[in-house]
Backbone as CSV, one residue per row, in Angstrom:
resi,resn,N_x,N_y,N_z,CA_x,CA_y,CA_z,C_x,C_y,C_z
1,UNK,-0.295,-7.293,-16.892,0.180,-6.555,-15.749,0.141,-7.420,-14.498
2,UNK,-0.776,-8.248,-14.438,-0.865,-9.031,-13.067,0.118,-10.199,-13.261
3,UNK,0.714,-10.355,-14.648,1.841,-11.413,-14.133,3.177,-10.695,-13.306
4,UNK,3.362,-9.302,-14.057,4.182,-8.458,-13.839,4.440,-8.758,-12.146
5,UNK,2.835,-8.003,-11.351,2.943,-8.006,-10.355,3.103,-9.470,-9.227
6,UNK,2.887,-10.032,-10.124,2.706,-11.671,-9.405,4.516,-12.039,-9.452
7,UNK,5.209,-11.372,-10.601,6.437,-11.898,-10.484,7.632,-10.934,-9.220
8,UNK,6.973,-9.459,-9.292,7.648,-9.078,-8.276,7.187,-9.487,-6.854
9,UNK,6.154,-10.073,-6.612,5.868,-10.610,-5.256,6.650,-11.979,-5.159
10,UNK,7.124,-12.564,-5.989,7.370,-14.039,-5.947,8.943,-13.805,-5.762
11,UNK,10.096,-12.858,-7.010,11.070,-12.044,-6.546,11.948,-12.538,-5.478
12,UNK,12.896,-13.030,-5.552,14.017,-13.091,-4.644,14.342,-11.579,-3.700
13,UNK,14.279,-11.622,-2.827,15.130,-9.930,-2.150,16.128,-9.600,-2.869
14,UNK,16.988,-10.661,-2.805,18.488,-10.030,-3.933,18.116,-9.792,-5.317
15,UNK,17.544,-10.207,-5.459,16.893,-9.674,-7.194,16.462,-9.020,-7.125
16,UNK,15.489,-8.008,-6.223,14.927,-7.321,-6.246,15.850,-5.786,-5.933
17,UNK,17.215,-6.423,-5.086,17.642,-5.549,-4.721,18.917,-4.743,-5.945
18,UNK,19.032,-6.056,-7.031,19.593,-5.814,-8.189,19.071,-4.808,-9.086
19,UNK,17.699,-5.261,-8.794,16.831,-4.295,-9.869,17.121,-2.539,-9.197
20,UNK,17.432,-2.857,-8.109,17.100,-1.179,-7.413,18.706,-0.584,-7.604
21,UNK,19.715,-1.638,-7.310,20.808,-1.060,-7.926,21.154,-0.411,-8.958
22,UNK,20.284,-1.229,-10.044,20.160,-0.911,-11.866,19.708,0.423,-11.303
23,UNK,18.653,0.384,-11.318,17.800,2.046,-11.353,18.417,3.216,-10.813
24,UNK,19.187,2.550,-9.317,20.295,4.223,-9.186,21.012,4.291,-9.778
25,UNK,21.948,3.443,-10.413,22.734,3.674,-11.525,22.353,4.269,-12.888
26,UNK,21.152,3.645,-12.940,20.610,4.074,-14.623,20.074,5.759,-14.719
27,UNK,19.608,5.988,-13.134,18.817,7.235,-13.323,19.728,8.583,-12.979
28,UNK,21.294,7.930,-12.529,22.112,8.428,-12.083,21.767,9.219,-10.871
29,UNK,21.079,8.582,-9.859,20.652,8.484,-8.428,22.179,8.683,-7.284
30,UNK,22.212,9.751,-6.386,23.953,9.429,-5.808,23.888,8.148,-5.226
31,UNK,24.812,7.542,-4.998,25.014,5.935,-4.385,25.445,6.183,-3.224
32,UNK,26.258,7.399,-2.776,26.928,7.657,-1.790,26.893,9.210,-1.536
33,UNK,26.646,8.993,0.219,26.572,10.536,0.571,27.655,11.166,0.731
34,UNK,27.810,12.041,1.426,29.328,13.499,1.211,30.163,12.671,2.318
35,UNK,29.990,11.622,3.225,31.108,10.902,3.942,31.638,9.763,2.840
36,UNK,30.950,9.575,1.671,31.470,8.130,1.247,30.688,7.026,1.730
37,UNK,29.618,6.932,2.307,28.899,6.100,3.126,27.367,6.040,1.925
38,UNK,27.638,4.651,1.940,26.164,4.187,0.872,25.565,4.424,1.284
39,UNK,24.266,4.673,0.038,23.083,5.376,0.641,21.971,4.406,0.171
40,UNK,20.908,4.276,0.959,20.051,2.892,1.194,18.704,2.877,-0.369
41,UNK,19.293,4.269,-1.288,18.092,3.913,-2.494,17.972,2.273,-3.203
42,UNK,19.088,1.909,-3.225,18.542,0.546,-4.305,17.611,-0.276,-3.073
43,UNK,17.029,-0.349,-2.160,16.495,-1.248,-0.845,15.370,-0.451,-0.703
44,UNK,15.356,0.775,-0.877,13.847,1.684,-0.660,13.006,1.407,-2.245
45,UNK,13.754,1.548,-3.383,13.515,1.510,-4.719,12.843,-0.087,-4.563
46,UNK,13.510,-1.440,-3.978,12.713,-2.355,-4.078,11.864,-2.672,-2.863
47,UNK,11.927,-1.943,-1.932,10.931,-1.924,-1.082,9.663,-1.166,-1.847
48,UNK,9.802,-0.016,-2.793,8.450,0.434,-3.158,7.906,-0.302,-4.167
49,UNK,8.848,-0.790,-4.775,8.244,-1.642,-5.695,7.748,-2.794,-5.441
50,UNK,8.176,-3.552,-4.404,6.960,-4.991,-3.442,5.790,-3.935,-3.445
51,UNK,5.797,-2.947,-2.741,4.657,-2.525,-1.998,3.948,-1.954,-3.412
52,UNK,4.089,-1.932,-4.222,3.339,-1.137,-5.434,2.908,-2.353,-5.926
53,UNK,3.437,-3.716,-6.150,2.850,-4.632,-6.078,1.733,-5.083,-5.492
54,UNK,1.927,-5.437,-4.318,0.896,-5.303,-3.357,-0.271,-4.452,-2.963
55,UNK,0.142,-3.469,-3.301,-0.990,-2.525,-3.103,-2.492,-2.964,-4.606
56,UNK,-1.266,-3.160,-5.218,-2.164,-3.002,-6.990,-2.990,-4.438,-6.574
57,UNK,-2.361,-5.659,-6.207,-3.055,-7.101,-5.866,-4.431,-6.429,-5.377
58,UNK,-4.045,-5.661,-3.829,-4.814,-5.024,-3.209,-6.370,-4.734,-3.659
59,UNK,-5.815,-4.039,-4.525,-6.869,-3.167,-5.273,-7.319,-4.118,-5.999
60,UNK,-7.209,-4.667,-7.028,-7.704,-5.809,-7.738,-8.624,-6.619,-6.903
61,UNK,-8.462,-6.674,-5.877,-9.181,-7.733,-5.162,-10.111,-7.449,-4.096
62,UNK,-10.210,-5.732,-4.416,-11.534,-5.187,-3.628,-12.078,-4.744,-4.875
63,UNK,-11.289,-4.651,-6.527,-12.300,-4.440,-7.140,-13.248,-5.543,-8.008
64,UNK,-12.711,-6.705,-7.286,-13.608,-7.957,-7.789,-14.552,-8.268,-6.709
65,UNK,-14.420,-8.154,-5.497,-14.908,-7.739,-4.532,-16.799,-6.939,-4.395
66,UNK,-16.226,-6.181,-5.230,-17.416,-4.964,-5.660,-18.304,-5.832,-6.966
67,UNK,-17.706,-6.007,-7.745,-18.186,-7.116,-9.167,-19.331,-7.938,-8.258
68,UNK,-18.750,-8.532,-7.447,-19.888,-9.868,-6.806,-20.541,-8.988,-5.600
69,UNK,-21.808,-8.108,-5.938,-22.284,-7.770,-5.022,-22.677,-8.608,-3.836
70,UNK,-22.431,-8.232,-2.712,-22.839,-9.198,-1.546,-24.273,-8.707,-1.311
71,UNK,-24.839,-9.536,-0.027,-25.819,-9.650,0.274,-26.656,-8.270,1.106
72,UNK,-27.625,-7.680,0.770,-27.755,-6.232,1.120,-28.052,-6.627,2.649
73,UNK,-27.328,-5.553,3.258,-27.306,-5.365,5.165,-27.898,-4.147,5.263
74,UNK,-28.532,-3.368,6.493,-28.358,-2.933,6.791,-27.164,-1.941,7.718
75,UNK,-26.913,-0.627,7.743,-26.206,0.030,8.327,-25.409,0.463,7.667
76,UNK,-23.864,0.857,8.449,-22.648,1.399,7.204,-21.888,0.064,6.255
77,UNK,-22.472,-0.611,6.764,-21.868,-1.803,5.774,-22.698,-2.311,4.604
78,UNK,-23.734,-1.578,4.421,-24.657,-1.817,3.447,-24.005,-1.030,2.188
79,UNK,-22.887,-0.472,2.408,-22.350,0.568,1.012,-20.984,-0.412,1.193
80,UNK,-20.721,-0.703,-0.149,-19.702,-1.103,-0.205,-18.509,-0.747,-0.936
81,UNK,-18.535,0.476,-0.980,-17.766,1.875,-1.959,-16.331,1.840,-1.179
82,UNK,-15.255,2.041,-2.093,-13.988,1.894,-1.671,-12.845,3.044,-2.055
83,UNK,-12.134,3.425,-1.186,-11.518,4.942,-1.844,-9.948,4.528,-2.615
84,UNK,-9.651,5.284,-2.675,-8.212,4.682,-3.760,-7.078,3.769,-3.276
85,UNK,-7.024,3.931,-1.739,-6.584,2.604,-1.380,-7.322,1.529,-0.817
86,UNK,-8.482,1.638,-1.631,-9.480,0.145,-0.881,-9.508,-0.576,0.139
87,UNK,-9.853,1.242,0.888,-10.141,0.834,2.425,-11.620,1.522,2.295
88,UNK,-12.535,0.539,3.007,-13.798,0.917,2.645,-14.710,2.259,3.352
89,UNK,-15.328,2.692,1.994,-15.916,3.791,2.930,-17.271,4.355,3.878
90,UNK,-17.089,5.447,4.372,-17.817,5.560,5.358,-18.838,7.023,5.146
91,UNK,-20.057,6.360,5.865,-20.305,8.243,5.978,-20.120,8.902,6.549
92,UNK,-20.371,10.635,6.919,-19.914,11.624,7.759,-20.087,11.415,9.258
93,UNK,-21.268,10.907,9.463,-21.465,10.149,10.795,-21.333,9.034,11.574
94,UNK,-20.885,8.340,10.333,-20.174,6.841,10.981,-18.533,7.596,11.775
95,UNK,-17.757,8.031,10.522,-16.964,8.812,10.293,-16.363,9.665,12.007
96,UNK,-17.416,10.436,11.930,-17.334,11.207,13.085,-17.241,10.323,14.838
97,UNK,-17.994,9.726,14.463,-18.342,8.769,16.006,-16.961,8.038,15.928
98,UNK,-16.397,7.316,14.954,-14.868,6.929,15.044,-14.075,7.767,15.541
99,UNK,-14.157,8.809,14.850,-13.268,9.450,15.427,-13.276,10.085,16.960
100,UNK,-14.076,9.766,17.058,-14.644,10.412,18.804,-14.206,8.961,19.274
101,UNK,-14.750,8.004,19.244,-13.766,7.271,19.915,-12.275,6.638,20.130
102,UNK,-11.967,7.330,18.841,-9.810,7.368,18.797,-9.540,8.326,19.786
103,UNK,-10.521,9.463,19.653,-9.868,10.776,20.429,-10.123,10.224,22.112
104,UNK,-10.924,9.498,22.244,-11.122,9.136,23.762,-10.279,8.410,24.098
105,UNK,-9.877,7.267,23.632,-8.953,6.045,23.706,-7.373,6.828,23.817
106,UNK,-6.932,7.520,22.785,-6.014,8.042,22.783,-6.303,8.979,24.496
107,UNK,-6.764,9.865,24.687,-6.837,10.296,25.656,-7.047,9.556,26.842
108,UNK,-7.321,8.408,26.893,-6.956,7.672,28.155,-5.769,6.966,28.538
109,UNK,-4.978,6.675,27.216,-3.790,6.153,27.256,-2.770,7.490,27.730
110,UNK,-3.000,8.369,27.137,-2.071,9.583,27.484,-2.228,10.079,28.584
């Protein structure tokens, strides 16, 4: 699977954008809306598919990450637990105080 993903990151755009052509065609996807005017699936189809790539690298590499425990810290960085898009997590009170300071920041800009 990781060559898989290693080959759609490496991927020409136009190849990629071939592949997305195939798929509206194959899945019988409309190509064109009620003016006659193309419609942008084969470019979203290989835009999700880089990013499904990427994401999966992603993940792979916070879950090797976790394998080599690091060095124990104190605080919220002493957990090194990761949620399904391996962005790392937090507790209810780390959590909360963030968010009190988005809500301030945002409120000073506005």
């Amino acid at each position: 699977m990781s060559d898989l993903k290693s080959a759609i990151l490496d991927a020409k755009y136009i190849d990629m954008i071939d592949l997305g052509d195939f798929v509206v065609r194959d899945t019988g996807l409309p190509d064109v809306d009620s003016d006659g005017n193309l419609m942008p699936q084969a470019t979203e189809i290989a835009a999700a598919i880089f990013r499904w790539a990427a994401d999966m690298q992603a993940a792979e590499a916070a879950r090797a990450e976790q394998a080599d425990p690091a060095p124990e810290t104190s605080g919220p960085e002493a957990t090194k637990e990761y949620d399904e898009q391996g962005d790392p997590g937090t507790d209810a009170p780390t959590a909360a105080k963030l968010e009190a300071e988005l809500h301030k920041l945002a409120q000073e800009q506005g």
